[in-house]
C-alpha positions as CSV (number, residue, x, y, z in Angstrom):
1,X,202.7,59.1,238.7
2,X,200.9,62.7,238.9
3,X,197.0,62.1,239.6
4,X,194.8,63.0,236.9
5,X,192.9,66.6,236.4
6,X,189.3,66.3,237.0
7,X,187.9,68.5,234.5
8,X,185.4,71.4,235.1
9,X,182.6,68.9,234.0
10,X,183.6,66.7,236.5
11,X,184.0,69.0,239.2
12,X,180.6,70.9,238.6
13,X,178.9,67.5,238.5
14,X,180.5,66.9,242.3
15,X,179.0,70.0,243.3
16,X,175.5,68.8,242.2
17,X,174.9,72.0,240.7
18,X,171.3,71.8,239.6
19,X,170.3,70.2,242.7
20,X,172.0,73.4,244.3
21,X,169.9,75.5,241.6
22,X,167.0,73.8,242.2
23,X,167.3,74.3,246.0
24,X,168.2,78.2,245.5
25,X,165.0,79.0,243.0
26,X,162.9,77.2,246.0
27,X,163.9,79.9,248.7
28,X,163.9,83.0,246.5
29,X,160.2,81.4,244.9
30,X,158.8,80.8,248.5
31,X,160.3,84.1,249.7
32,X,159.0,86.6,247.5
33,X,155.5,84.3,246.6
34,X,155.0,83.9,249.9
35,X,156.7,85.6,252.3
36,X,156.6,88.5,250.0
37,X,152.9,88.1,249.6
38,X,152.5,88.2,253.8
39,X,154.4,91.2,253.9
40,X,152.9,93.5,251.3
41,X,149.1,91.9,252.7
42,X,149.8,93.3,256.2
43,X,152.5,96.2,255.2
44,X,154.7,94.7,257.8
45,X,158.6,94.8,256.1
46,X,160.1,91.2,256.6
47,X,162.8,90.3,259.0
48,X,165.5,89.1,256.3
49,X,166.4,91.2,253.7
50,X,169.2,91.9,251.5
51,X,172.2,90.4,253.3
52,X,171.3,88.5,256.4
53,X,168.4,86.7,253.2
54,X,171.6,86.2,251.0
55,X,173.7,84.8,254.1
56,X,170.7,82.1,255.3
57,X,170.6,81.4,251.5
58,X,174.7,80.4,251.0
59,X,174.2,78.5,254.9
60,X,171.4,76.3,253.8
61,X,173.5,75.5,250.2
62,X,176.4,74.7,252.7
63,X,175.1,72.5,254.5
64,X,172.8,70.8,251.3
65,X,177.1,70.5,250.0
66,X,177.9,69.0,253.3
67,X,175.4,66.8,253.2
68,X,176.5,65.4,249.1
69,X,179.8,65.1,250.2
70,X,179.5,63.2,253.1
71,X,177.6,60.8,251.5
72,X,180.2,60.5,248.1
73,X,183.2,60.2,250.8
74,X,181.2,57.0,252.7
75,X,179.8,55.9,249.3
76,X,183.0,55.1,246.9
77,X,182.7,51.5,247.4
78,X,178.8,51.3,246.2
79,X,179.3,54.2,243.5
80,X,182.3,52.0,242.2
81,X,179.4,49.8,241.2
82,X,176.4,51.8,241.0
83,X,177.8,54.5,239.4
84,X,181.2,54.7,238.1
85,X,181.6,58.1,236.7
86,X,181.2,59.6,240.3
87,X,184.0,62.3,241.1
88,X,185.5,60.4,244.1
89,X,185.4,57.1,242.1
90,X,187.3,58.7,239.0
91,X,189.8,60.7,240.9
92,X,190.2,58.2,244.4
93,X,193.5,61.2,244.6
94,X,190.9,63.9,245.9
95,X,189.4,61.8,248.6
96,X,191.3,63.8,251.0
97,X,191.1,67.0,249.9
98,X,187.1,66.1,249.7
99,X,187.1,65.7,253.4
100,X,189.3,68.8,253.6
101,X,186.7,70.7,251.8
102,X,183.9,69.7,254.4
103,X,185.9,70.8,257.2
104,X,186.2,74.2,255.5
105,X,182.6,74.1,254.6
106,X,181.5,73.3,258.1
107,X,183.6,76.1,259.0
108,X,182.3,78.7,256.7
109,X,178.5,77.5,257.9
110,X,179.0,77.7,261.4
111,X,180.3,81.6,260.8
112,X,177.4,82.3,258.4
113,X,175.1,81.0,260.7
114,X,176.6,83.3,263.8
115,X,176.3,86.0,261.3
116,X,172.9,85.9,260.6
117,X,171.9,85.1,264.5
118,X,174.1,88.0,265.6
119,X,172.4,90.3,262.6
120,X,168.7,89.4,263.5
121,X,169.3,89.0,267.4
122,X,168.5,85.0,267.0
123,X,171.8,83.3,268.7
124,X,169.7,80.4,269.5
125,X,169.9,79.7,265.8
126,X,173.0,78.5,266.2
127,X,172.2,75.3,267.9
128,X,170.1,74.1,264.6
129,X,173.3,74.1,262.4
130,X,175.1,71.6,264.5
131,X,172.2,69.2,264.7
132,X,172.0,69.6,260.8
133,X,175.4,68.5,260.4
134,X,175.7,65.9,263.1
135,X,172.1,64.7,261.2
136,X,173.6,64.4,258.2
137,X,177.1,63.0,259.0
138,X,175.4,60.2,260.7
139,X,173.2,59.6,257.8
140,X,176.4,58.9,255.7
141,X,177.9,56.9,257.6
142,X,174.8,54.5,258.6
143,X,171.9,55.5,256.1
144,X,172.6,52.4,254.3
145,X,171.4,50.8,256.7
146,X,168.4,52.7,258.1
147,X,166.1,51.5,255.3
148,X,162.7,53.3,255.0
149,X,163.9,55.8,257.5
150,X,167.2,56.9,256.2
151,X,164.8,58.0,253.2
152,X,161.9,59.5,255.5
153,X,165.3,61.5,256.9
154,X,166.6,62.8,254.2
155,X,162.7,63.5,252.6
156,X,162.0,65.4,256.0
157,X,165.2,67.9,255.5
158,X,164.0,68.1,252.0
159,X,160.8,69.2,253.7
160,X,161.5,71.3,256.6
161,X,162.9,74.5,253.7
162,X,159.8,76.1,254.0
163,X,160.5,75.9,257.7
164,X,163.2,77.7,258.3
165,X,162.2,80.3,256.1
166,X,159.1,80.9,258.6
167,X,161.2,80.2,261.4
168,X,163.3,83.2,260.3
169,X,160.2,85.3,259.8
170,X,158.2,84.4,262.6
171,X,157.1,88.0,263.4
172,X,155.5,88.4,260.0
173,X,153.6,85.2,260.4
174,X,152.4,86.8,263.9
175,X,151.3,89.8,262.1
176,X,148.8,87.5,259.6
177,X,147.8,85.9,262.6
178,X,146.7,89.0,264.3
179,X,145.9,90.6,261.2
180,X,143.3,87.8,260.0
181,X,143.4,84.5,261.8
182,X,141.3,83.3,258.9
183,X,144.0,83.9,256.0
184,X,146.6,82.7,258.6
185,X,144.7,79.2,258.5
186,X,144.2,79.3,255.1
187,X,147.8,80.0,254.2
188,X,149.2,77.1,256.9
189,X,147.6,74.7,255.5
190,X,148.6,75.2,252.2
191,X,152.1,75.0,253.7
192,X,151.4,71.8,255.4
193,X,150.1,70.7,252.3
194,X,153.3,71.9,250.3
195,X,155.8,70.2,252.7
196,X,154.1,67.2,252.3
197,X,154.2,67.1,248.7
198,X,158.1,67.7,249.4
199,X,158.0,65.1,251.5
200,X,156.5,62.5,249.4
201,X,158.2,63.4,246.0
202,X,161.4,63.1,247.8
203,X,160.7,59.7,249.5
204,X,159.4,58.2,246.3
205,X,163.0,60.0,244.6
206,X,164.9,58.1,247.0
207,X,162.8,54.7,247.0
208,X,163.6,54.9,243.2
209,X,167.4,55.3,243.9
210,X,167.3,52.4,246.2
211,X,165.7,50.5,243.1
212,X,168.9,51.4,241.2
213,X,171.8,51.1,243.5
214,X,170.8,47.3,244.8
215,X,173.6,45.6,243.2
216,X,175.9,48.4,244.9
217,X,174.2,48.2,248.0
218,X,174.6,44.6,248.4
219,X,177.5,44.4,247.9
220,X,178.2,46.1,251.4
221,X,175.4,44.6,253.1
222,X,173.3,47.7,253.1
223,X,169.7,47.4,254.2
224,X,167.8,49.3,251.8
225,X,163.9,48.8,251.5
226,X,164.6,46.8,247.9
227,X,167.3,44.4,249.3
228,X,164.7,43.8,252.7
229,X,161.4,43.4,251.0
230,X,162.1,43.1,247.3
231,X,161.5,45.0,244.2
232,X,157.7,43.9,243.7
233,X,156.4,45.3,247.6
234,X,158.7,48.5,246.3
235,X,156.4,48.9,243.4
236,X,153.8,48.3,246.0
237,X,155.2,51.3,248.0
238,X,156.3,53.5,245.1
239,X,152.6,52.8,243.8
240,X,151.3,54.0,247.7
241,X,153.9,57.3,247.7
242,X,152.3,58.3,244.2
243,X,148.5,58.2,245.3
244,X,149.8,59.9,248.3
245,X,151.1,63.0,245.9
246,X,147.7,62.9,243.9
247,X,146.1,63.1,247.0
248,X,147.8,66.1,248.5
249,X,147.9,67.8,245.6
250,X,144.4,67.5,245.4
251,X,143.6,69.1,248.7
252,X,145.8,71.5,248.2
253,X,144.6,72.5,245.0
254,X,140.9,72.6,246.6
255,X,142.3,75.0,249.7
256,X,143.4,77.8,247.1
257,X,141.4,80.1,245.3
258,X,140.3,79.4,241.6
259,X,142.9,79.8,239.4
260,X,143.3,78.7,235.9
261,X,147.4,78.6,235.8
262,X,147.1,76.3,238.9
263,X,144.6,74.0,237.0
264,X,147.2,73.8,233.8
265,X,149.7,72.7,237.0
266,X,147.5,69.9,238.6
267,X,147.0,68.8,235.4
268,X,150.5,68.1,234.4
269,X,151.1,67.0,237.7
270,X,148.5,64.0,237.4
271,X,149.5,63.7,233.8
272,X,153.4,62.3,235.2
273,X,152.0,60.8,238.1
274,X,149.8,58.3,235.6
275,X,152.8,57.9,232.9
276,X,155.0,57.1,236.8
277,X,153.0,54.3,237.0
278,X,152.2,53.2,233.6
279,X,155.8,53.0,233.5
280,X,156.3,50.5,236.3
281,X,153.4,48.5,234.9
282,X,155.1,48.5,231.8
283,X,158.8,48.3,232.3
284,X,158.7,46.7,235.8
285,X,160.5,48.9,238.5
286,X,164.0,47.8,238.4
287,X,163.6,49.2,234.7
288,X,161.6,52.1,235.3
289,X,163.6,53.3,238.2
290,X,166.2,55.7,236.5
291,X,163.4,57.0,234.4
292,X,161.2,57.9,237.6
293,X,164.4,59.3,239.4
294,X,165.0,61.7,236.6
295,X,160.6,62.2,236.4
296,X,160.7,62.8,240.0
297,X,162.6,65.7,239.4
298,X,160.8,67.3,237.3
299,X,157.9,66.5,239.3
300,X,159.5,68.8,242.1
301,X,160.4,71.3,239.5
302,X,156.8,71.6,238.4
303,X,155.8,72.2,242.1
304,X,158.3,75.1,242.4
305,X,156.3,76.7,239.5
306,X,153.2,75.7,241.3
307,X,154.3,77.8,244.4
308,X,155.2,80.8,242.5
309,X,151.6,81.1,240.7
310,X,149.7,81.1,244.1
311,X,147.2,83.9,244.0
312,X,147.6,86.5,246.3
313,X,144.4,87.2,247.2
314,X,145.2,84.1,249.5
315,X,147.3,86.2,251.9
């Protein structure tokens, strides 16, 4: 019998395409609100424009791709529980062709990522897309297992965008440096500041996630954080990840300048952290978890507006 015809739905949902969205408005945000912002504040032209900028784009949603489908290739048992409507679950046909498409993928990155070393005179770029990969492939195969860390993992490549961003443009940084050491410390710890806030939203994504997928996830044996310390010291930790948020946010908020688009922000920020936990306290978390997963999101999506309103009297 001929294997059935995902449809385009089906295939656009594989691809994750408003993660991949999400991802690509974060490096054009960051680049011209901050980057941007450097370069017209010192009249120094950045390293990466047009192409080589479009090329380090397409890598990094590569290897965020590499990184989905590893995981739905390792995951088909758990999803076949946890969530049945994933692609590799409904067509079990395409498994193959799925770890086809990563070899090609790999493939494409590892050029893109000679390209844009060769372009800007940076081959020792090259050795960060291997480790990336290698990262990640070992994540899907034993990040069930890992716990607390698996998440810290995948929350710190979350995190480490802005990163190779300034790793790109490490000149320009220089240049503030030089240019005024006191706007250079201003404007790197707001970036601290913003990765961390990355960092947490992500971890408290994925503790959320864990939340959902424990019938899944026990049935292969996974160590998750839920199925080692239970849902109520989850809460506990959830609870912990929020305050962290509010608190970062805060000293972020009180390193910038004035600004009363960056108030309306902070408020809506603290407004979902408090209906977060209102609904844990109400719902329990097992409940609440695919409501904070989706809230999360939007939580990140809120700081992504947040980054594009900075003033740029701060550079």
């Amino acid at each position: 019998m001929k294997a059935a015809r995902p449809s385009l739905d089906a295939f656009l949902r594989f691809l994750r395409w408003p993660n991949l969205l999400l991802i690509t408005l974060f490096l054009l945000v960051f680049d011209q609100a901050v980057v941007g912002a450097i370069s017209a504040s010192i009249g120094m032209p950045p390293a990466l424009d047009g192409i080589p900028r479009v090329l380090l784009i397409l890598d990094v949603l590569i290897v965020t791709l590499i990184g989905y489908w590893l995981n739905d290739l390792q995951d088909v048992a758990t999803d076949s529980i946890n969530r049945p409507d994933r692609f590799l679950v409904r067509y079990p046909a395409y498994a193959s062709k799925a770890k086809a498409w990563v070899v090609w993928l790999v493939a494409i990155g590892l050029c893109l990522t000679a390209a844009i070393g060769y372009w800007e005179g940076r081959l020792e770029w090259m050795g960060l897309y291997p480790a990336a990969v290698l990262g990640l492939f070992f994540y899907a195969r034993h990040g069930k297992f890992w716990g607390l860390w698996g998440n810290s993992f995948v929350s710190f490549m979350i995190a480490a965008l802005p990163m190779l961003w300034i790793l790109a443009e490490i000149e320009l940084f220089q240049g503030l440096k030089d240019a005024s050491p006191v706007h250079f410390e201003s404007v790197t710890k707001l970036l601290l500041c913003y990765a961390a806030l990355m960092f947490f939203s992500n971890l408290a994504r994925e503790l959320s996630k864990d939340v959902e997928d424990m019938r899944g996830d026990q049935a292969v044996n996974g160590r998750s954080f839920p199925l080692r310390i239970g849902v109520a010291g989850t809460s506990l930790l959830m609870t912990a990840f929020l305050l962290m948020i509010a608190g970062v946010q805060t000293l972020m908020v009180a390193l910038l300048p004035r600004s009363l688009l960056l108030s309306v922000f902070s408020a809506v920020v603290f407004f979902l952290l408090l209906m977060f936990v209102r609904w844990i306290q109400k719902l329990g978390f097992s409940e609440a978890a695919p409501r904070l997963n989706k809230g999360l999101k939007w939580l990140m999506l809120i700081g992504l507006m947040q980054l594009f309103s900075l003033p740029t009297t701060l550079f």
